[in-house]
C-alpha positions as CSV (number, residue, x, y, z in Angstrom):
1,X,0.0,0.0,0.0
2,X,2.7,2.6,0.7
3,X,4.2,2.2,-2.6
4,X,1.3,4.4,-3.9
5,X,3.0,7.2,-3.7
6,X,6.0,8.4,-2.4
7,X,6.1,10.8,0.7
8,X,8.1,12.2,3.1
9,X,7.5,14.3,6.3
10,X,8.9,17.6,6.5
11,X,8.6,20.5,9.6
12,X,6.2,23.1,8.9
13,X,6.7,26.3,8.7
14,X,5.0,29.3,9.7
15,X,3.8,30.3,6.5
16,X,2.5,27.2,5.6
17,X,-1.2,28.2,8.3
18,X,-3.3,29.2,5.6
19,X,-2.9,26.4,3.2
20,X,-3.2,23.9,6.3
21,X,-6.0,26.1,7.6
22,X,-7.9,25.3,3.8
23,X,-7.1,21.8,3.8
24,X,-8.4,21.2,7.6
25,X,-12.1,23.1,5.9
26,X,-11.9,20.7,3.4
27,X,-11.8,17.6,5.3
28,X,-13.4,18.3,8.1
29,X,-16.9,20.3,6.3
30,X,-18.8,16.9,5.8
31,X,-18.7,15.6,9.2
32,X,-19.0,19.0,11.1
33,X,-22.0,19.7,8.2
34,X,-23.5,16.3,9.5
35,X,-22.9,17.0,13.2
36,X,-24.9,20.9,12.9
37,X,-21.2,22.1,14.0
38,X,-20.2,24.2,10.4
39,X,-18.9,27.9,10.7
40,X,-16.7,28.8,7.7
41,X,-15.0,30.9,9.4
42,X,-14.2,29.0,12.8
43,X,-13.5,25.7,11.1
44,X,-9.7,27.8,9.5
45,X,-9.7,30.2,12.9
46,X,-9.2,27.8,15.5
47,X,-6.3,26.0,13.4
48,X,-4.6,29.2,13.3
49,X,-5.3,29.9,16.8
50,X,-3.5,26.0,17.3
51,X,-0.8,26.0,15.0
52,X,2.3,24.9,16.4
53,X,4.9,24.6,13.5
54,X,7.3,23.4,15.5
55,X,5.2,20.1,16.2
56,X,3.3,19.9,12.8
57,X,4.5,17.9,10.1
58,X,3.8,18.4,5.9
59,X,3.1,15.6,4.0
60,X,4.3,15.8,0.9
61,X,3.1,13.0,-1.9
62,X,5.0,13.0,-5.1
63,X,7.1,15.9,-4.0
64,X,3.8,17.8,-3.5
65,X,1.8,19.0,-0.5
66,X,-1.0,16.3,0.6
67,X,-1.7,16.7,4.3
68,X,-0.2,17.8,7.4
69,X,0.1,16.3,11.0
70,X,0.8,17.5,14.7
71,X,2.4,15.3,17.1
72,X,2.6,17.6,20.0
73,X,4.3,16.8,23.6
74,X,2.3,16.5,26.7
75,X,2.4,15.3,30.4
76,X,1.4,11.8,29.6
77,X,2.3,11.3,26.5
78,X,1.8,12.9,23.0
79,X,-1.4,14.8,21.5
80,X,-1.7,13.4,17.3
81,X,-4.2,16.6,16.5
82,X,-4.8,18.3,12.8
83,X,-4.4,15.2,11.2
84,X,-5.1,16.3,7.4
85,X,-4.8,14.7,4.2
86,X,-5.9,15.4,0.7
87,X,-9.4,13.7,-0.2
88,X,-7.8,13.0,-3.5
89,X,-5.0,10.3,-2.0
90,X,-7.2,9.3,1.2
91,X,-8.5,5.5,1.3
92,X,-4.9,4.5,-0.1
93,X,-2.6,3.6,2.3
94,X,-1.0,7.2,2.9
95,X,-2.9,7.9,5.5
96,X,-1.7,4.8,7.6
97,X,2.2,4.7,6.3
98,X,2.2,8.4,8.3
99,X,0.6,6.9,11.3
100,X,2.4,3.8,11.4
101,X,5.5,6.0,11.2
102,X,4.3,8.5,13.9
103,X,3.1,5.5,16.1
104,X,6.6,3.9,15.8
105,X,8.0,7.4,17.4
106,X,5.8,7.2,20.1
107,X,6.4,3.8,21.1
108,X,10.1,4.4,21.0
109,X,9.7,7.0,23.4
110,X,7.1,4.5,25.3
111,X,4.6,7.4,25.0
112,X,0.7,7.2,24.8
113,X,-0.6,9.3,22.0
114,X,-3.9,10.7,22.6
115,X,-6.5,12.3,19.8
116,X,-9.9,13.6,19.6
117,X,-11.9,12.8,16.2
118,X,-15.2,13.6,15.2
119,X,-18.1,11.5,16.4
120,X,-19.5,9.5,13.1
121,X,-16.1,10.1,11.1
122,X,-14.9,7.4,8.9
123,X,-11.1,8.1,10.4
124,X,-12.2,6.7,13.8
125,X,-12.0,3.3,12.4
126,X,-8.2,4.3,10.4
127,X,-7.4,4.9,14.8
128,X,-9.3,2.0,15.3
129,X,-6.7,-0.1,13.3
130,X,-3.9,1.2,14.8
131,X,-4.8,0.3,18.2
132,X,-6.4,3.5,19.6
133,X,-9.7,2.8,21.7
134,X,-11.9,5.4,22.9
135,X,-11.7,6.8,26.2
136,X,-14.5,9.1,26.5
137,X,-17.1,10.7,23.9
138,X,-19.7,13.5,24.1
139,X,-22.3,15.2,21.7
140,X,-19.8,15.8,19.0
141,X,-15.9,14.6,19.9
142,X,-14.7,11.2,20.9
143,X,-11.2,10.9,22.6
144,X,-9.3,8.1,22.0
145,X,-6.0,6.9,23.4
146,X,-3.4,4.1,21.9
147,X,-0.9,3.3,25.0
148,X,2.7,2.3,23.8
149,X,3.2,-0.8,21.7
150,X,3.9,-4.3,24.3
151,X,6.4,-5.8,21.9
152,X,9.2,-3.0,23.0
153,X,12.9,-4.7,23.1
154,X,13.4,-5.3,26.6
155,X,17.3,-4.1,27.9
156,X,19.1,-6.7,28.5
């Protein structure tokens, strides 16, 4: 599946907001449409009001730009928020080479990662399959947590 395309991560940088900002209103309009929850305008402000180049990721596909991703520190682990990807290349395998990649990280660092995804959205399953069960849900959000991989090299 990852041979579909080739891709890389690469650090954001700070004038890369607005085009993330888009792509975030892109992906997230059906399911925020479905849940009553749509404001133009709020869907791209509260990504700005987030962004944290410093923990946000570009994927690039082909060279190009097809997504982004924020693995941000935390007390208990890691945060995987504004998880983005082009409509065009998702249900292909990118999607899960980046969070098998990202997962690997955390479990190196024997880190839970933690995420909040829409109630209803078809990338709760994608979490699903990579070992992330939910830990709490309300009207609209459902938080989910994966704890570190158990098949960790043991010192020795």
């Amino acid at each position: 599946m990852e041979n579909l395309v080739d891709w890389e991560l690469r650090t954001a940088g700070p004038d890369e907001v607005e085009a993330i900002a888009e792509l975030r209103a892109t992906v997230m309009r059906p399911d925020l449409e479905r849940l009553g929850h749509y404001d133009e305008h709020r869907v791209r402000q509260r990504f700005r009001d987030s962004f944290s180049p410093g923990h946000t990721s570009v994927i690039l596909a082909g060279g190009a730009f097809a997504g982004c991703v924020t693995l941000r520190p935390a007390e208990d682990g890691r945060w995987l928020e504004h998880f983005y990807l082009d409509p065009a290349l998702q249900g292909r395998g990118l999607g899960s080479a980046v969070l098998r990649t990202l997962l690997d990280r955390a479990d190196a660092e024997g880190a839970p990662v933690r995420l909040i995804v829409l109630r209803g959205s078809a990338a709760q399953r994608l979490y699903e399959r990579h070992g992330f069960t939910v830990e709490g849900e309300d009207q609209v959000d459902v938080l989910m947590v994966r704890r570190p991989a158990a098949s960790l090299p043991t010192p020795g």
